[in-house]
Structures are given as structure tokens and as C-alpha cells.
N, C-alpha and C positions, 0 to 999 in steps of 0.2 A: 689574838687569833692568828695563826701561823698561816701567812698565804697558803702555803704547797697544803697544808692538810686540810685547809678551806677549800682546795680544789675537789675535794674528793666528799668528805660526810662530815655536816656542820649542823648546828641549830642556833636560832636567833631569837631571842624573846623579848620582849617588849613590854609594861604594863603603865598604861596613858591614858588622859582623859583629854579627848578633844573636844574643846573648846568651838571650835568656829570651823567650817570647812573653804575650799575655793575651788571653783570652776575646774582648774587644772588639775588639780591634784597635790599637795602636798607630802614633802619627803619624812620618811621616817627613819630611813636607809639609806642612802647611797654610794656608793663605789661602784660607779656604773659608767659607761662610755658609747653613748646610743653608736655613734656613726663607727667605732671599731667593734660594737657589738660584742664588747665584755662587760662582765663586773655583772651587780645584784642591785635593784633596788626593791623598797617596798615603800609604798605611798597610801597614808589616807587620801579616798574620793570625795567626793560628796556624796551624803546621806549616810557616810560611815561604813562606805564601801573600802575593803582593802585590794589595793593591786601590788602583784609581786612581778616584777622581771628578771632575765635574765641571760646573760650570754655565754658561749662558749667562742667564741671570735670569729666565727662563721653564721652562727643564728643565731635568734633574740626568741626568749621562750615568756609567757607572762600569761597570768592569769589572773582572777578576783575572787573576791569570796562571795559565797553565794549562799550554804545553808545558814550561815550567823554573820553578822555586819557589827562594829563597834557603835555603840551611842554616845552621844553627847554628851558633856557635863558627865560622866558618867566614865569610873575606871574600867580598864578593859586588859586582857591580858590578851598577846599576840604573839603565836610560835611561827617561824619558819624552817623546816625541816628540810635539809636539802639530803636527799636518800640518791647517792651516784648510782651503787652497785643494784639498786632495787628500777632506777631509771623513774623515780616519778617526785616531786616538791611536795610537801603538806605544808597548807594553810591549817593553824588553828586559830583558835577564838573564841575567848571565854570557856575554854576545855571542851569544844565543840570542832569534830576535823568539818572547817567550811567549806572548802573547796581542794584539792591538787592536778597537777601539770603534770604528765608524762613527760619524757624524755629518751633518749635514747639509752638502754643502761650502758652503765661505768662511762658514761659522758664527760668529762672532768668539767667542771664552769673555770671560766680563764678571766683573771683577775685585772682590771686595767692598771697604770702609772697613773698616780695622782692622788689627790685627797679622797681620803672617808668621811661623810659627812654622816650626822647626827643632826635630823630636824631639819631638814633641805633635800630637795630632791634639786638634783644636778648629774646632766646628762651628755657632758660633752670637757675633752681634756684640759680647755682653757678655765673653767669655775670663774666668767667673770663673775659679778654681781647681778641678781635676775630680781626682780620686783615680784615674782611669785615664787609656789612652793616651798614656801617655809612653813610647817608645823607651826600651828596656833593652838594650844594646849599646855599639860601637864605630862612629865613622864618621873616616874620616882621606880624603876628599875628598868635596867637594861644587861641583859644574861646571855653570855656567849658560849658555846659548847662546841667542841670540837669533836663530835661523832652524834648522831642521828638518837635522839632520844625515839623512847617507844612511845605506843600510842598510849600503855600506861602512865611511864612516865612524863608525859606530855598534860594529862588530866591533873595528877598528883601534883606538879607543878602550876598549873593553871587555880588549882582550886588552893595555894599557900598564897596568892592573892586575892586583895578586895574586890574580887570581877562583880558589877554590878552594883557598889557602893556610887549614891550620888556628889556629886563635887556642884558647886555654890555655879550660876552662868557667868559668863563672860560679863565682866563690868568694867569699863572704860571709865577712870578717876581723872576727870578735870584736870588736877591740880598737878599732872604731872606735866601743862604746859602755861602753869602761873607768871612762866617768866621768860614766856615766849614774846618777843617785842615785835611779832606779825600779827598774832593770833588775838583777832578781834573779841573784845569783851564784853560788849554788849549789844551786837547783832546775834540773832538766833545762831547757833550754831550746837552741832551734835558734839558730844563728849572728847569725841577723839576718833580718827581713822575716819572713813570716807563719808560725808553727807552729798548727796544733790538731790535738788528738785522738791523743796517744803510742800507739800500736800494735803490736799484732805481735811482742811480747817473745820473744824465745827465745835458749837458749846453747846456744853451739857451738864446741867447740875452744878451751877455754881463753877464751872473749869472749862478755856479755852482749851482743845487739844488740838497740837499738830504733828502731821508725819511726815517721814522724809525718807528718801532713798541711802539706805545702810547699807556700807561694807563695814563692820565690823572687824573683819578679818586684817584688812588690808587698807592703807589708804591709796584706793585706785577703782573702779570699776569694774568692780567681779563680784559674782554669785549675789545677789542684791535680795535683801529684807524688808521689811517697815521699819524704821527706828521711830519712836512715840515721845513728844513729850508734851505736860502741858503746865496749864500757867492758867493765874486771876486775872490777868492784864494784858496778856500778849507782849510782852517784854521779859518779867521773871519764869524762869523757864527750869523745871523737874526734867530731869529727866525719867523713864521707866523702861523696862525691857522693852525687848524686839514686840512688837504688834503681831505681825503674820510674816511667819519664814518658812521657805520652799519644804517643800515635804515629795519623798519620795513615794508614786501610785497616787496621786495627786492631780489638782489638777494646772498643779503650780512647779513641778522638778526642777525647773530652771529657772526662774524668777518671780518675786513679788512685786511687780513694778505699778510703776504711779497710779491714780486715782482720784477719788475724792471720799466724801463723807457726806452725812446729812442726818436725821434725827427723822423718820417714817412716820407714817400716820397715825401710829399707836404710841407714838412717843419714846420711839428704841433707837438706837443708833444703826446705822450702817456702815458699812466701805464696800466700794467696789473698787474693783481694781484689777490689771489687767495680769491677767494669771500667764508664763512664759513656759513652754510646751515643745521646743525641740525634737520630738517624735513625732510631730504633729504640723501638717501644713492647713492652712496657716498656724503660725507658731504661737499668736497670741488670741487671747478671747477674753472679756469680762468677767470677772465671782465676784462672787459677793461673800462677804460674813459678816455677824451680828453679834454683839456684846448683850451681856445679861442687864436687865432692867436694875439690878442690885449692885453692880460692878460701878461705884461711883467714879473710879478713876478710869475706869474702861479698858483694865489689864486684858482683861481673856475676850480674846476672838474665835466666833465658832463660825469654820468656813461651809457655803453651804457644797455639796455633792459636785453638782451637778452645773457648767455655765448660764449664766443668768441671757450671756449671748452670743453666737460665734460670728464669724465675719462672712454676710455672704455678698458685698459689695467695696466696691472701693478697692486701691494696690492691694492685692490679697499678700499678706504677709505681714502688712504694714496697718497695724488697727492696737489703736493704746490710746492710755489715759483717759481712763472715759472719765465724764464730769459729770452729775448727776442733782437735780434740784428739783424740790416739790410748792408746784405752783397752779391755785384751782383746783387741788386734789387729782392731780393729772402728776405722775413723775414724769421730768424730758432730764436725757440722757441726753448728751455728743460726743463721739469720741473718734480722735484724731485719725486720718488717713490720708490716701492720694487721690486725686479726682482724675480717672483717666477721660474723661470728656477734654479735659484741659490742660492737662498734664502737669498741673501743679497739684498743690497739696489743697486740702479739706475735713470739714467732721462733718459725719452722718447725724442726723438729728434721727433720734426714737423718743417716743411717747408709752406710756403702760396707767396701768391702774393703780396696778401693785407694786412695782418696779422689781417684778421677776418675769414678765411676758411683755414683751417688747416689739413694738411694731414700727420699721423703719417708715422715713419719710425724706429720706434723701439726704443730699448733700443740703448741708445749711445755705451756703453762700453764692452766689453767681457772681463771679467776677471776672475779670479779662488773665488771664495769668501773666501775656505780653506786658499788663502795663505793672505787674506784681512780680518778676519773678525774682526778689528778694526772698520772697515768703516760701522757697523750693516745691519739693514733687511730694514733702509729708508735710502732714501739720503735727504738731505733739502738742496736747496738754492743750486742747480748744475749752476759753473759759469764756462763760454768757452772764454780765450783772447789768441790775439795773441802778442809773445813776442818776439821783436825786440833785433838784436847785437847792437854795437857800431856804426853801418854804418848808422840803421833807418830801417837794413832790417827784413821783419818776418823770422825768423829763426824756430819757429814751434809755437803750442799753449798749453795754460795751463788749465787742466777741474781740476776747485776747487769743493767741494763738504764740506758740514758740515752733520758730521755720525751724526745718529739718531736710537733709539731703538736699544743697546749695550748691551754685557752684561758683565758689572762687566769691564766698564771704563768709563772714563770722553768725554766728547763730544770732539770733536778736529775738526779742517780744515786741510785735506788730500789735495795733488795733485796729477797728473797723468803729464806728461809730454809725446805729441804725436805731430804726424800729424792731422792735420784738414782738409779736402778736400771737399770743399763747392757743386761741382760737383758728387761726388761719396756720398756728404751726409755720409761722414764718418769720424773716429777719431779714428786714430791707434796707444796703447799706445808705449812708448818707455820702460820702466820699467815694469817687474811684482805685484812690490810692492809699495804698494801706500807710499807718502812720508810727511811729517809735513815739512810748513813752519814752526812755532815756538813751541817751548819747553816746554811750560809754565806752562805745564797739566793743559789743559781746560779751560783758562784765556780767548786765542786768538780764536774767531770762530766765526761763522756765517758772509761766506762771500759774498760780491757782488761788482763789479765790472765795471768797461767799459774803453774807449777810450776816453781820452781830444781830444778837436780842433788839440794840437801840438804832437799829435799820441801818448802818452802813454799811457799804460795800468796801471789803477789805483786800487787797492783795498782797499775797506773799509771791516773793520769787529766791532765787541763786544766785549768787552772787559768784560768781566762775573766780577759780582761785589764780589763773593764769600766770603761773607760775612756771622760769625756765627749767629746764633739766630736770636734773634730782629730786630739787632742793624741795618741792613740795612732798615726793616721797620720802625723803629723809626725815621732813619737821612730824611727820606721825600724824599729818591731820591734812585734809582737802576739801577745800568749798566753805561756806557759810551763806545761809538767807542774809537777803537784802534787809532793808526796814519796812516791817508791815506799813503798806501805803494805804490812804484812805480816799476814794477816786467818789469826784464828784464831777456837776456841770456848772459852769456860772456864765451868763451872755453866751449858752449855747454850743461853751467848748469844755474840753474834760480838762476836770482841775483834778489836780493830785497832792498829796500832803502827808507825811507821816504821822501814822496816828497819834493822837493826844496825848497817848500814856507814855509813848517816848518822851515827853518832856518831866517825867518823873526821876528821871533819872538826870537830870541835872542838881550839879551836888555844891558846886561851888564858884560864885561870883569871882573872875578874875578878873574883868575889866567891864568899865561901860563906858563909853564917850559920846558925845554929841554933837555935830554940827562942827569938826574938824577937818583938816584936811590928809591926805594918805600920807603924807609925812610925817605929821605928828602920831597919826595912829599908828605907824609902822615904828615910830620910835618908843611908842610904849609896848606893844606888841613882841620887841625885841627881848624883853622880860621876861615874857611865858616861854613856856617847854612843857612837852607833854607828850600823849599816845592819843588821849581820850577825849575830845573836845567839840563844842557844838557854838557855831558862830553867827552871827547874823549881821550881815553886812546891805545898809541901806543907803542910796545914794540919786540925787535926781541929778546928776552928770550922765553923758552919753556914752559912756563907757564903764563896765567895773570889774575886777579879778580877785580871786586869793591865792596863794602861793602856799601851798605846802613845802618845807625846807627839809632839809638833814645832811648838815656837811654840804658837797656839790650837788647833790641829789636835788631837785625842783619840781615841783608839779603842779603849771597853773590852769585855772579854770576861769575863763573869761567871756565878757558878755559885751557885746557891741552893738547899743542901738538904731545907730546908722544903716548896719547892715542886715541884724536881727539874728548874727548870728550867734550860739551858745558851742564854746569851742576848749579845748584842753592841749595843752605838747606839754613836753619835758623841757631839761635844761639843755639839751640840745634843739629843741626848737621843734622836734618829731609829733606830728600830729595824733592826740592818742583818742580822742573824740570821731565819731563819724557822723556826713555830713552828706547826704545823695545829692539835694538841692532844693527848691523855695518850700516842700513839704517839712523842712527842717527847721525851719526859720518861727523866730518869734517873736511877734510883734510884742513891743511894748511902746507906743506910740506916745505916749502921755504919762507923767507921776512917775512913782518911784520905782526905780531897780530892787528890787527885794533878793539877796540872796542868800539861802541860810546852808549851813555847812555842817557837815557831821565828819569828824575824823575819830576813826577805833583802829587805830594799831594799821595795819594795812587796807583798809578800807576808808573809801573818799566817797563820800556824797553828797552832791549841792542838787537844790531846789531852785530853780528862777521863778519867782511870782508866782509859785505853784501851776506853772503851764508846764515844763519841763523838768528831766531830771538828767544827771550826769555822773554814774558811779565807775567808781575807779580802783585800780590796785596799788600802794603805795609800799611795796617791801624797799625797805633801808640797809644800810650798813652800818647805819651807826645805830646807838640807841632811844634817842629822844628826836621827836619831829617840834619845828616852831612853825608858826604862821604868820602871814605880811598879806597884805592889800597890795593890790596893783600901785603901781606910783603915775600918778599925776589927775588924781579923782580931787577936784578942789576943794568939795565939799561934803562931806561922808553925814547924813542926820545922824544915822545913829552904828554904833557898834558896840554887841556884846559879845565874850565869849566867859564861856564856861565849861569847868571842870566837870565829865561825867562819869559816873559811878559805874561800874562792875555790878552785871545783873546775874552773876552766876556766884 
């Protein structure tokens, strides 16, 4: 296309299937320069809205399409007609004139210096590199015409393509980071491009399901879905398409965000979750939707109309993740906000019959914010289970919360340990200070939870990918769930442990020893190499550690009786554990140090005695990680490790 006659009467066509949309907008077009205010772009929006821009070096002119939008999965054909001497743009679409822009006539549009891009939108002369705006689809023709077709032939050309033919959804293939040496193999994790925040656990029919916050599009934090997958065991994990994604006149435009699940009085499933509304203050409110009794794998979700509930207490703005449980034939809802009594963070506790009419009952919690303000001004993703002894019996319940809006710390998962009292509608803590299952600073968070068939109380959470610079947006993937934990109480305190079925996947015997010392175990230890490995390190010395290796790289985890503290640094000696003070601390006064160890590729996770937990991020430079025990434990009873298997 000859600049100079592109200044005057041009046409641009397009015929695309998009795939996925973002927040921003995605380029289809551009040779554009926002701040000199030249060139042209055209972008898909979201909902498969089209925007066209454009300048003449003094104005920026742009509009969208409005009587016809492109769909999904779905080819589409897209003219832009830039008419100088007539003074106005056509938008077509699908042989449909959608919308056009006036202009001044015989206006000439003025062209900037720099690159044409094709599937990028870029708006300024440098084109570094931008983490958004790249077309996520199909295009299989692109048509340039150097003088203004008619409205004839604009149709005639529109209808020589497939407009309206469906194309297969978006599917994310595993297998194209098989040999990724970050990317954990048998922690939950979504296909590829962005997960956080696992949610919504429930079983049904023979199939755990769980969901998680999808970007599809992008691995980064835009325009968010349901991603679904499920599983026999809570380990081997299907993936299946999106759950529930944003729909435009809706009452979700702008996000599907977190939730939970549950199985109703009639035996159906639900989700609720919190529907994101950007025209609308407050922005966020509760849906619901329900899958069909016949839908065994629970594909299709039918959202219902209308909010199940909107926010009329609490930071107005700030109201998500509602959790939802039926207990006594009574549903109690919580879902996370700010308590301005205190100026921290809180969830509203509601009750209903049906869990469509909901009657609040306040803030769940009373607590001092002064002596709490780790836990910030929001709560997100408030979970309430009850935690069984050794007998099967409920012994009390546990309200998890993941802090939000902090200032000057890492996000973390806090508990509270109390009574529940379904009748009184109330939860009396046992502690003034809230406590950390794990250590990890800010690795382990965003929790949610429920009750299996065989009564345990399960927690999932996120495992933050905490990753510098790029390199997570480059590797095409971000985040993975923690290991489904199984929270119980023994002498009165929460014990925690990875469910059962995690030890299925141990696949192969590399060592066992007994009653040696760290020397000798570090010298047969010095044999294995691996990604994938689960240890178990037992010792009645007052001291014990493991060392994760690769090349200079180091990362140990260490346990000291004397002080009770459970701690981690690197090979520079950099504290990568957190530690407030004696609420951190773990006794183990008596008997043996128990510590057992999971390594998947960049993920670290040790258990002490099942009191505490320590997850961590372990990216390498090299390829293969080895293990070693702390040096100078005299007497080690036992240690295993083993090779674990690939649950995908």
C-alpha cells in the first residue's frame, strides 16, 4: 500500500477468528503514533467489539462498531473503508455497515515513521515490547485496496468468505512445556497462560471438580474466566473448557472472579461467584449458576439473571469471593470485605433457606485490627471448615482468610481458630492473633476449601509464581496450586498434611537409610539428581535441614529446636522464610523432628510434624536439582526419597 495514496482513499480487510479477547484491546492494525497523533489502528475489544482509530497529526478520530460485533471461535470478515473526499470511515462486519466516523472531507490521514504491525496493537514510535495487545486468534486473509470500495462491493466481498463458520475453542496443549525444567509436574496446575486462586472444590458423581482463575489469553492478570478441571483423586487432573466467561449485558462484563461450589438441597450443583461490573458502583456483587442434573462432568453452566446479592455493607467496592456451605439445611454464605468499625479487613456472614434470599448478619469476626494489621483493610476469599480429632469428631472450626490491601508486606493466608455455632450464627475466636499456616513469604495463599464424601476438610490454595522480570511472561505459564492440604486437630492444635492420594504418585524407590549420620546420607545422596522428588527426613537431634542444590544455587530449609524456629535463605544466606515472632514458633519439645519434602521442578515444600508448612520457589539455571541434609545431624533414623511421577 503506497503511503501517499493511503492518505487519501484506502480499504482494509480482514477475515479472523478470535479466539480469546483482553481487557485492553487487542491490535489487528496498527501504524498508529497516539502522542504524534497519526497513523490507523483497528483493534478487537472485548465481547468482539471492533475499535477503529485514527489521525491526521493534529486529531485522533476513532470509533467502534456498534450494529454488528465479531464472535468468537467464529470467522468474521472486517472492512475498513476510509472515504477522504466523502469525509466519513466505514466500519463493516460480516457484510453489515456497523458503525462509521465523520471527518472533516478531503482530510488526508497522515501516516507515522515506524513499523506496521499485523496482530499487535502499538501506539507510540518506540514499539518496545508490551505484555498486552496481541491478537489471540486465527486470520487466513488480509486485503488491501487502494481506493474506497462501495457499499456493493463491500457485501460481495464480505459474503466470498466463511463469515459465520464455527472454528474449534481455544485449547491450551500441555505438552508444549514438556520440557520446561520450572514448570511443576504434579502440582495442580492449568494448561498453560495464567491460573490463580484454585476454587470452588466440590464432588459430584464420582469426580472431584476444581476451578481456578483463567487468563487464557495471556499469562498475566486480564479479563479473567473459570478455568475447570477435574479429577478421581485430587491429584490426576482433565482438564475441560472455560466454566463461566464474562458476557457482554450481563451481569458479569468484566470479570468471573472467585467463589466457591457446593451440591444444593436437591442434589444439583452450584457456583457462586463474584460477578465484576465496572458500570456499576459497587463493581462487584454475587451469581450464581447451576449445571444440569445429567451434565456428569458439569460442562454447561446456566447463569442465573438476576444477583443472588449486592453489597449493601462493608468498603463499598470491595465485596468477593463469596464461600457458600449447607449446614442444618440452612445455606451460610461469607464473603470477603473491609470492616470500617476497624478499619481492617472482614467477611459478612449471610444465612438463607434457599441460597437465593439472603439475610445478612454482619461481620463474622471481632477482633482488634491494632493487634492484626498483617491481615490489611480487605479480606479475600473468607473460608469457614470444621476440624475433626483423631476420633472423626468436630473439635472446632477454622476461618482462613487471604490479606488484601497491606501495607509494606507480602500477601499471606492467616487463620483464626474458634467455635462455629450454626444456631447463634456466630464464630468465637480462640486466639487474639491471627496465625500463618506456612512460612514461605507470600509463596502459599489464596485459600478455599470444603468437606470430601469421607468428611475431610480439604484446602486448596496458589502457589504465587514469584518470578523476576519477564521471564514468567516469556515461559507462557503463571502460578500453579499448592498441594491439596488435609487440616485437621490433634492435642487441640491444627495439624496439616497433604492428602493421601499425593503419595500415589510416588513411583520409584531411590534410597532408604536408617539410623546414620548426615555425612553418610549426604554421601549417598550425592547420586541422585532429579526435578521430581518427595523426602522424608527424621531425626531426634536438635537441629535438622535439606538443601536443595543446582550448580551455586542453594535453598535450605531448616528447623531448630532450641529455638522452635522453622526458617529458609539462600546461598547467600538471604532470609527467604518469614518470621513476625513467638506466634511463629514451633514447639517440638520432645521425640522426633519429622520432615517431609516435596520438590516438582520449581516448587519446594516441607511439612515439620505436620504443625507447619514452608513453600517455596526454586527456578534454576541449570537443568537438574540434587538434595543433601543439613551437615552435623549425628543421627538421622530414617530417610527416604523418592522418584515422583507426572500426574498430567
Amino acid at each position: 500500500m503506497d503511503p501517499e495514496k493511503a492518505a487519501d482513499n484506502f480499504t482494509l480487510s480482514f477475515c479472523l477468528a478470535p479466539q480469546e479477547y483482553s481487557d485492553q484491546g487487542d491490535g489487528i492494525f496498527s501504524c498508529f503514533n497516539e502522542a504524534e497523533r497519526k497513523g490507523l489502528y483497528i483493534k478487537l475489544m472485548k465481547h468482539g467489539k471492533i475499535e477503529v482509530g485514527f489521525g491526521n497529526g493534529r486529531e485522533i478520530f476513532f470509533f467502534s462498531s456498534i450494529n454488528k460485533h465479531t464472535e468468537k471461535n467464529t470467522w468474521n470478515m472486517i472492512s475498513v473503508i476510509f472515504r477522504k473526499d466523502a469525509g466519513w470511515c466505514d466500519l463493516y462486519i460480516n457484510g453489515i455497515l456497523s458503525n462509521r466516523r465523520q471527518f472533516p472531507r478531503h482530510m488526508r490521514l497522515d501516516w507515522p515513521e515506524g513499523k506496521l504491525c499485523l496482530g499487535k496493537y502499538m501506539a507510540d514510535s518506540t514499539y518496545e515490547e508490551k505484555k498486552t495487545g496481541v491478537f489471540c486468534g486465527w486470520m487466513k486473509g488480509i486485503l488491501v485496496h487502494d481506493y474506497c470500495l462501495s457499499f456493493a462491493e463491500a457485501e460481495r466481498l464480505h459474503a466470498q468468505y466463511p463469515c459465520g463458520q464455527k472454528e474449534a475453542a481455544l485449547s491450551i496443549n500441555r505438552a508444549a512445556w514438556k520440557n520446561d525444567i520450572q514448570r511443576p509436574a504434579y502440582h495442580l496446575i492449568a494448561p498453560g497462560k495464567w491460573m490463580n486462586e484454585p476454587h470452588a472444590p466440590v464432588y459430584y458423581k464420582g469426580n472431584y471438580h476444581i476451578f481456578y482463575q483463567a487468563n487464557v489469553h495471556a499469562p498475566i492478570w486480564n479479563h479473567i474466566q473459570w478455568g475447570h478441571m477435574i479429577s478421581t483423586d485430587m491429584v490426576h487432573w482433565k482438564d475441560l473448557p472455560l466454566a463461566l466467561e464474562t458476557e457482554e449485558g450481563s451481569l458479569d462484563p468484566d470479570g468471573c472472579w472467585s467463589g466457591s461450589a457446593l451440591i444444593d438441597k436437591n442434589g444439583l450443583p452450584r457456583i457462586y461467584y463474584t460477578a465484576g461490573n465496572n458500570e456499576k458502583f459497587p463493581n462487584q456483587s454475587v451469581a450464581m449458576a447451576v449445571s444440569d442434573a445429567e451434565d456428569m462432568e458439569l460442562r454447561r453452566w446456566h447463569k442465573q439473571d438476576s444477583p443472588v446479592q449486592e453489597q449493601t455493607e462493608g468498603w463499598m467496592g470491595e465485596f468477593r469471593d463469596p464461600f457458600v456451605w449447607l449446614e442444618k439445611d440452612t445455606y451460610f454464605m461469607l464473603v470477603g470485605t473491609g470492616d470500617e468499625n476497624n478499619g481492617g479487613g472482614n467477611a459478612i456472614l449471610y444465612s438463607s433457606g434457599d441460597g437465593l434470599d439472603w439475610t445478612s448478619h454482619g461481620f463474622l469476626l471481632d477482633y482488634e485490627y491494632e493487634k492484626n494489621e498483617e491481615l490489611g483493610h480487605v479480606w479475600e476469599l473468607p473460608v469457614l471448615l470444621p476440624l475433626r480429632d483423631a476420633n472423626g469428631n468436630i473439635y472446632c472450626h477454622i476461618l482462613l482468610l487471604c490479606a488484601c490491601q497491606i501495607e509494606n508486606a507480602a500477601v499471606e493466608t492467616y487463620y483464626f481458630l474458634g467455635h462455629w455455632n450454626s444456631e447463634e450464627k456466630s464464630f468465637h475466636k480462640f486466639h487474639e492473633k491471627a496465625m500463618l499456616l506456612d512460612l514461605g513469604n507470600g509463596t502459599f495463599t489464596g485459600p478455599s476449601g470444603f468437606v470430601t464424601p469421607d468428611k475431610r476438610s480439604v484446602l486448596f490454595t496458589i502457589a504465587q509464581g514469584k518470578r523476576k522480570g519477564e521471564e514468567g511472561f516469556y515461559s507462557g505459564w503463571a502460578h500453579n496450586g499448592g498441594l491439596p492440604l488435609e487440616l485437621s486437630t490433634a492435642e487441640g492444635k491444627l495439624r496439616l498434611k497433604p492428602i493421601r492420594e499425593i503419595y500415589t504418585l510416588k513411583k520409584k524407590k531411590l534410597l532408604e537409610l536408617a539410623d546414620v549420620s548426615s555425612g553418610e546420607a549426604n554421601r549417598q545422596l550425592a547420586l541422585i539428581k532429579g526435578n521430581r522428588l518427595w523426602m522424608l527426613l527424621c531425626t531426634d537431634c536438635d537441629e535438622a535441614g535439606i538443601v536443595t542444590c543446582c550448580e551455586e544455587q542453594r535453598i535450605k530449609v531448616h528447623y531448630d529446636r532450641k529455638t522452635g524456629r522453622l526458617g529458609a535463605e539462600d546461598e547467600k544466606q538471604i532470609c527467604m522464610g518469614k518470621y513476625r515472632g513467638t506466634e511463629d514458633l514451633v514447639a517440638l519439645d520432645g521425640g522426633e523432628i519429622r520432615m517431609e519434602y516435596f520438590l516438582d521442578h520449581s516448587m519446594i515444600e516441607v511439612y515439620l510434624n505436620e504443625q507447619k508448612s514452608m513453600s517455596l520457589r526454586n527456578y534454576i539455571r541449570g537443568t537438574e536439582r540434587t538434595v543433601r541434609v543439613s551437615e552435623g545431624m549425628e543421627r538421622i533414623t530414617k530417610l527416604e526419597v523418592w522418584e515422583m511421577e507426572n500426574a498430567y
